[in-house]
C-alpha positions in Angstrom: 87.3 105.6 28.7 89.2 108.4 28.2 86.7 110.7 28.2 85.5 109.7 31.1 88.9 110.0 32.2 89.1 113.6 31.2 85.2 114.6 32.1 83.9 115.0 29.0 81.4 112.3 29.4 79.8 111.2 32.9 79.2 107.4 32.3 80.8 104.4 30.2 79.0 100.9 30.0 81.8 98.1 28.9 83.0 94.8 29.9 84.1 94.6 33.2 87.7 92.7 33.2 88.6 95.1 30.4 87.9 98.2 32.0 89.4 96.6 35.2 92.5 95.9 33.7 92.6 99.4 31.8 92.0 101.1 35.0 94.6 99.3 36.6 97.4 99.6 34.3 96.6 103.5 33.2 95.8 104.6 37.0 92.7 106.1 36.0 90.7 108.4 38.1 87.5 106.5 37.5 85.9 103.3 39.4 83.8 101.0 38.3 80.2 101.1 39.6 77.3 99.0 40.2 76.3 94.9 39.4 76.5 93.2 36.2 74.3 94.4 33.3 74.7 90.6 32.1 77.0 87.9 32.5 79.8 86.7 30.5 81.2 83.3 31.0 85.1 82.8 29.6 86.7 79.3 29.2 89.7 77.5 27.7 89.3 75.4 24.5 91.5 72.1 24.4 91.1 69.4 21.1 89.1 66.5 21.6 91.8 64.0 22.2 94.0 66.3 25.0 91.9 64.9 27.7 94.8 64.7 29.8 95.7 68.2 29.1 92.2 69.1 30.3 92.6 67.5 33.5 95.4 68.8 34.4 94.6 72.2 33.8 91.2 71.5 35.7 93.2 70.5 38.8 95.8 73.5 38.4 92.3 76.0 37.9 90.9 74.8 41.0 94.1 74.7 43.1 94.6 78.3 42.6 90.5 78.7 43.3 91.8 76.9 46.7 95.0 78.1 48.0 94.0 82.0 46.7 96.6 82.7 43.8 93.6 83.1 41.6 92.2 85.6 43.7 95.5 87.7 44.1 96.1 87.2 40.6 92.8 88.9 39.3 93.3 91.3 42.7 97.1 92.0 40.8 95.8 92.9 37.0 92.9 94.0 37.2 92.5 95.8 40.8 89.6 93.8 41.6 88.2 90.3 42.0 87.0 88.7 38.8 85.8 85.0 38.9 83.9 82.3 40.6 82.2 83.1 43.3 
C-alpha cells in the first residue's frame, strides 16, 4: 500500500477491513474502490461446552447490530462500515 501511497503503482487488490483499518490509522491518500471481488466471512470460536458463553456473546453481537455501536465502531477503526448488512 505504500506504493500506492507514494504513486509508484496505480492499483492494490487486498482485503478490505485490513486496508480499511491501514487507511484509517496511516491517513493515507488512497480510497478504496469498487464491490467485493469475493466474500470473507469472520466468526468467533468458543469450546463445545461454553454454551453459555456463546449466548451471551450472541445477544451482546446483536445488541450492538441494534442500538448502532457496531456500526460506529467499524465507522471509528476502520473509516468505513464493515459487517452485516
Amino acid at each position: 500500500m505504500q506504493d500506492l501511497g507514494s504513486g509508484r503503482i496505480d492499483a492494490f487488490i487486498g482485503a478490505q477491513i485490513q486496508m480499511a483499518f491501514r487507511i484509517a490509522e496511516n491517513n493515507e491518500p488512497i480510497r478504496i474502490v469498487g464491490g467485493l471481488l469475493n466474500e470473507s466471512f469472520k466468526g468467533a470460536a468458543f469450546r463445545k461446552e461454553d454454551t453459555q458463553l456463546l449466548e451471551e456473546f450472541n445477544k451482546a453481537f446483536a445488541e450492538m447490530i441494534k442500538d448502532g455501536s457496531y456500526k460506529q465502531l467499524s465507522e471509528k477503526w476502520f473509516g468505513i462500515y464493515i459487517g452485516p448488512e
